[in-house]
C-alpha positions, 0 to 999 in steps of 0.5 A: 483490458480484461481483469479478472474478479475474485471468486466472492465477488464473481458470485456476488454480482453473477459477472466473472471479469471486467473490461475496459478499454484502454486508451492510446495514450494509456496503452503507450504508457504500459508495457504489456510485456511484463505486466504482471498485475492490475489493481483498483484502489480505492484511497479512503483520505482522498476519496477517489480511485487509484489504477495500480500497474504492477510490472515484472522486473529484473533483477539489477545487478550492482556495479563493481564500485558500489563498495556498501550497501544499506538494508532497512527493515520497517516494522512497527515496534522497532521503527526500522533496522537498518544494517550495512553490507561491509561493516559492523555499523548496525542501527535499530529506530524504537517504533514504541514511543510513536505506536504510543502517542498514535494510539493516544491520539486516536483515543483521544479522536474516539473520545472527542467525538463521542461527546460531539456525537460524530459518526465514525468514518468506518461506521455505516451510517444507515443500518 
């Protein structure tokens, strides 16, 4: 398998793709057919590397009995908004309150951490 690197990273480290070899069991588990993007993803809580597999899929049609369909749209000041295919039922979730007390607990976190002199997570600690 070969990816391909972004312009930045191409010059940086003077490489223009990385190859991999893919295992057999690997390789009967993707389907190059509709492959359609490949990424590393590195989980900072977990600390390890995820390999993401991205396919190109069809779109499914909906069969005749299905008679109402929900649409959520997530966001952040308003939570989600949530409306119906047939019906005026419609719903909006406030994301403010949540947004509110998030941002006081990673004050409070900062705060906390300050007195106790620990290094931000995010903060390299050699300069």
């Amino acid at each position: 398998m070969k990816l391909s690197l972004a312009k930045s990273m191409q010059e940086k480290y003077g490489v223009k793709s990385l190859n991999f070899e893919v295992s057999k069991k690997l390789q009967s588990r993707i389907n190059f057919c509709n492959l359609q993007q490949v990424r590393f993803k590195w989980d900072q809580s977990l600390k390890q590397w995820y390999l993401l597999i991205l396919y190109k899929q069809k779109e499914m049609k909906l069969p005749k009995h299905y008679n109402n369909v929900m649409a959520i749209d997530l966001g952040l000041s308003n939570l989600g908004a949530i409306t119906f295919l047939y019906g005026n039922d419609s719903y909006i979730v406030n994301g403010k309150p949540l947004k509110s007390m998030n941002s006081y607990i990673n004050n409070r976190i900062s705060h906390l951490q300050s007195i106790l002199n620990i290094p931000d997570q995010n903060e390299p600690l050699f300069r």
